[in-house]
C-alpha positions as CSV (number, residue, x, y, z in Angstrom):
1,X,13.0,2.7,23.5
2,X,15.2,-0.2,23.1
3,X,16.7,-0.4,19.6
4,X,16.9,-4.3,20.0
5,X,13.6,-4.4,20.5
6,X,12.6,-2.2,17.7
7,X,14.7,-4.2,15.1
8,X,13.3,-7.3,16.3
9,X,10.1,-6.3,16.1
10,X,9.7,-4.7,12.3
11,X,12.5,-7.7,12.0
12,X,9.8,-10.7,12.8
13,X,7.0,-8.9,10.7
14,X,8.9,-8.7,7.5
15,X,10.1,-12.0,8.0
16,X,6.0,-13.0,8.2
17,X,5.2,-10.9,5.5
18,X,7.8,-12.7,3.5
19,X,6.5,-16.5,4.3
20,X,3.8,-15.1,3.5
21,X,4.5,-13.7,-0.3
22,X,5.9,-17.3,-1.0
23,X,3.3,-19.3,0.0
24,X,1.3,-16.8,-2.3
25,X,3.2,-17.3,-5.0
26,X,3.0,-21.0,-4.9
27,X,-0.7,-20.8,-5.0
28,X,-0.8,-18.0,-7.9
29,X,1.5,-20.4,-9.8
30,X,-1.4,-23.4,-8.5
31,X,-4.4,-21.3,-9.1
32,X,-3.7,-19.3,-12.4
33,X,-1.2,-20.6,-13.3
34,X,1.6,-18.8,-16.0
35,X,-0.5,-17.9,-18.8
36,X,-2.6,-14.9,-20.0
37,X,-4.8,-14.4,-16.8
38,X,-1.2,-14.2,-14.9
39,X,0.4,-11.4,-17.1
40,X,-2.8,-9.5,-16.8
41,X,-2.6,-9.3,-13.6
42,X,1.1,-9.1,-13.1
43,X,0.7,-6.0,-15.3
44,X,-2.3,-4.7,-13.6
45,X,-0.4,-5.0,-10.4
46,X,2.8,-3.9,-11.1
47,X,1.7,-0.4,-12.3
48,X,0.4,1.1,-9.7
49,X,3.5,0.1,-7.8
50,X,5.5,2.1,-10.2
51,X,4.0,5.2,-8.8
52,X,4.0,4.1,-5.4
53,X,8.0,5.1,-4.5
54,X,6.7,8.5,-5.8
55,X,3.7,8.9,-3.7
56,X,3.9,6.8,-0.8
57,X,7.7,5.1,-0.1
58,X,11.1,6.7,-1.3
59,X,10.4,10.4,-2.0
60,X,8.0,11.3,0.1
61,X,8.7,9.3,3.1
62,X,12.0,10.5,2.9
63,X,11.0,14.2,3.0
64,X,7.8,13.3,5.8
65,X,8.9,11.4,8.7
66,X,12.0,14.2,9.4
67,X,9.8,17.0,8.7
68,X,7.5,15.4,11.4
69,X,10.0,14.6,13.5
70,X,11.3,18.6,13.5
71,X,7.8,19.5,13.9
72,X,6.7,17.6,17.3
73,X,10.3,18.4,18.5
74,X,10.5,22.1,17.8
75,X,6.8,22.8,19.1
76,X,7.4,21.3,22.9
77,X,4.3,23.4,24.0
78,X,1.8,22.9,21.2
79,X,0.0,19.7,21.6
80,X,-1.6,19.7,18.1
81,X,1.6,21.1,16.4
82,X,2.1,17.9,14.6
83,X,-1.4,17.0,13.7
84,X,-2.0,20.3,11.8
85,X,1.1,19.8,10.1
86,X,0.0,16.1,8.9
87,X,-3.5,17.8,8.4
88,X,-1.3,20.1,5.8
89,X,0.2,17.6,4.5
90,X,-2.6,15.6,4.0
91,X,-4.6,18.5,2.3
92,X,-2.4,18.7,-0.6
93,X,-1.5,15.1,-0.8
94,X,-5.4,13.7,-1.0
95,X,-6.5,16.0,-3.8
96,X,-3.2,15.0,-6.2
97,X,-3.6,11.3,-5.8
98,X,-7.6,11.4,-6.2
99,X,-6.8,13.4,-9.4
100,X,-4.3,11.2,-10.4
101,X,-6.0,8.6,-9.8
102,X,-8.8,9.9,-11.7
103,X,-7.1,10.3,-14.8
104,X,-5.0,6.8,-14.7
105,X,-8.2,5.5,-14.4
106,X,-9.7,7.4,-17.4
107,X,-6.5,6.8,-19.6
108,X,-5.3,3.1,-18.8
109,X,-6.1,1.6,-22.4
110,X,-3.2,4.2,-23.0
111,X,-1.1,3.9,-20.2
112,X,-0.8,0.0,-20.3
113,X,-0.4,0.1,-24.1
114,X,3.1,2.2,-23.2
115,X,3.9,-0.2,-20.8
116,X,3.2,-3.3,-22.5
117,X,3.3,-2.4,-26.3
118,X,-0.5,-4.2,-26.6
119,X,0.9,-7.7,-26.5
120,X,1.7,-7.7,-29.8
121,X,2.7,-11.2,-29.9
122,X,-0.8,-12.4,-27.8
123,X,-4.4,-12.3,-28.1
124,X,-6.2,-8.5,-27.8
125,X,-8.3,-10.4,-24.8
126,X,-4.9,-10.7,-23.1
127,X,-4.6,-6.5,-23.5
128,X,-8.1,-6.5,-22.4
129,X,-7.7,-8.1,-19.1
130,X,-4.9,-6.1,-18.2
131,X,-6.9,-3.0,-18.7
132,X,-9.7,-4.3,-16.9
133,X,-7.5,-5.1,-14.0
134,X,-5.5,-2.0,-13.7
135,X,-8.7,-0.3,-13.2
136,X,-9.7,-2.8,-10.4
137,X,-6.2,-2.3,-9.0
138,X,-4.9,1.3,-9.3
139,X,-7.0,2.8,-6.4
140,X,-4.3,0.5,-4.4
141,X,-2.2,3.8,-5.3
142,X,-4.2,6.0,-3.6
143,X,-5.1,4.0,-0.4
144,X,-1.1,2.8,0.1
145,X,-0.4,6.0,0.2
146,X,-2.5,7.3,2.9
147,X,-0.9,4.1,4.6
148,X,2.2,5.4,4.0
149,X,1.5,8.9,5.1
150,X,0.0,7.1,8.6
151,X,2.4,5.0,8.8
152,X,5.6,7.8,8.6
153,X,2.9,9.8,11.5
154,X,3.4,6.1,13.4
155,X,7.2,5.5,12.7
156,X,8.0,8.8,14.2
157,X,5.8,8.5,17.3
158,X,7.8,5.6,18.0
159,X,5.6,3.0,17.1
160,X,6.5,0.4,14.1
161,X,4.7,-2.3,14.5
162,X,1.2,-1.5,12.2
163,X,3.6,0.3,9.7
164,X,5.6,-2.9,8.9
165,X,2.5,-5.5,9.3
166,X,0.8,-3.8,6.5
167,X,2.4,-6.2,3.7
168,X,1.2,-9.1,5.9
169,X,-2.4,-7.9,5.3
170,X,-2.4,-8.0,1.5
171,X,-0.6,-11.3,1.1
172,X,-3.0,-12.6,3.8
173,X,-5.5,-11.0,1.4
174,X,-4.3,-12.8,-1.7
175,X,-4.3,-16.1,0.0
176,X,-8.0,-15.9,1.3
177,X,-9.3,-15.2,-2.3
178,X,-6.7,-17.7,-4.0
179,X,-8.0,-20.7,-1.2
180,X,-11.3,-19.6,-0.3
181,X,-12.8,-17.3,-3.7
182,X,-11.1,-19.4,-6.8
183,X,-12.4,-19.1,-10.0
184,X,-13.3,-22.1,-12.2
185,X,-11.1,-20.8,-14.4
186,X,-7.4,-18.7,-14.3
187,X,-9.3,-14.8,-15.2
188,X,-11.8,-15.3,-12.8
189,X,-9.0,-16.3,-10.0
190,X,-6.8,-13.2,-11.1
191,X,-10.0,-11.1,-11.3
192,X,-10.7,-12.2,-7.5
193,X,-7.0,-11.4,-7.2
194,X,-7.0,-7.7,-8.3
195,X,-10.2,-7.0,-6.5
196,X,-8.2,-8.6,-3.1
197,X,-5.5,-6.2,-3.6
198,X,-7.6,-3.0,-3.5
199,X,-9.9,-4.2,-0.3
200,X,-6.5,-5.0,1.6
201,X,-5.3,-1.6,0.6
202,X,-8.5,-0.1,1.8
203,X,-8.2,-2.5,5.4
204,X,-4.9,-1.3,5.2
205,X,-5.8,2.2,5.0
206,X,-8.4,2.2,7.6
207,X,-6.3,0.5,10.7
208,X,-3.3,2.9,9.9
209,X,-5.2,6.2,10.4
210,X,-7.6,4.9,13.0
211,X,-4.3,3.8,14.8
212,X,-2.3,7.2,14.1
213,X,-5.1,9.6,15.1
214,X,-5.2,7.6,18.0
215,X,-1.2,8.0,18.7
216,X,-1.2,11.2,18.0
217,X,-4.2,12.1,21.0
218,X,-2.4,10.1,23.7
219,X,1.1,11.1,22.9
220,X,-0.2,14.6,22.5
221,X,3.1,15.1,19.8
222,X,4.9,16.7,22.6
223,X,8.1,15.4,21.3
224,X,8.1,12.2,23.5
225,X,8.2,9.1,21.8
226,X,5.7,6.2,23.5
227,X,7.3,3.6,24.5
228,X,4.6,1.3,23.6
229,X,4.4,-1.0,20.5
């Protein structure tokens, strides 16, 4: 596999994705502008990000993708080698995010009260959109990590391009409901907004396992790396 090729191809995807974030930010700043609805939402978004170098990128991608790696290598012979051992993986790393989840969602009156102080300095409707968002936008936690977990399954069968187009498909996301769903006022724009970030989580979600399941049956995890992208 051509390392060239690799670089330019995760390369020309970030590079998408990041045209892509800025032209989304010039339509938040258009469409809701910096006020109330915008913290809310900024808040809402930004905390299940906080957890998401824990569960999906840093941490456990770090630990994964070589413990894949060593798994499809050492087991030459055993076609399904890898797949139980993402099947393992994926049996204790379900139930602790849909638990966690569970609970953020239960306890985010609390949790955004730590993290913001209440807004002491704005209006309690400003407190109460950011509650109500969170819990529109956590189960992005949840979902990006499954992503994540397909996408380290993906990375180490050689093939990088649906790992690194996944930030394309929520700023696509983002655009559609700031241009096409637009509120006639800023909360309903940044409502639309939070409930675009969980449905291109779950898109997200969906393409990377049907993709990695698929992967995983051709290549038969016999240690060889496809060579297609």
């Amino acid at each position: 596999m051509s390392l060239v090729r690799a670089t330019a191809t995760i390369g020309s995807l970030t590079l998408v994705s990041r045209i892509l974030g800025f032209l989304r930010d010039v339509l938040m700043a258009r469409f809701v502008g910096a006020g109330m609805a915008a913290d809310a939402f900024l808040i809402a978004f930004r905390l299940p990000n906080l957890f998401r170098a824990l569960f999906a990128e840093g941490a456990f991608s770090a630990a994964f993708v070589p413990m894949f790696s060593r798994t499809i290598a050492a087991n030459p012979e055993d076609s399904g080698a890898g797949q139980r051992f993402a099947e393992e993986v994926l049996s204790v790393l379900l139930p602790i995010l849909v638990v966690f989840t569970a609970v953020m969602l239960v306890a985010t009156g609390p949790v955004v009260w730590a993290l913001t102080g209440g807004f002491p300095d704005a209006s309690p409707q400003k407190f109460e959109l950011a509650v109500e968002f969170t819990r529109i936008t956590f189960p992005y936690l949840l979902l990006i990590s499954l992503v994540s977990l397909m996408g380290g399954i993906l990375n180490s069968l050689g093939r990088f391009s649906v790992n690194a187009a996944a930030p394309i498909l929520l700023n696509v996301a983002l655009i559609v409901g700031l241009v096409a769903f637009n509120g006639p006022d800023a909360v309903t724009t940044a409502r639309v907004q939070a409930v675009c970030v969980t449905m291109a989580a779950s898109c997200s979600s969906s393409g990377c396992c049907g993709r990695a399941c698929v992967s995983i049956s051709s290549c038969g995890c016999t240690g060889r790396r496809s060579r297609r992208w």
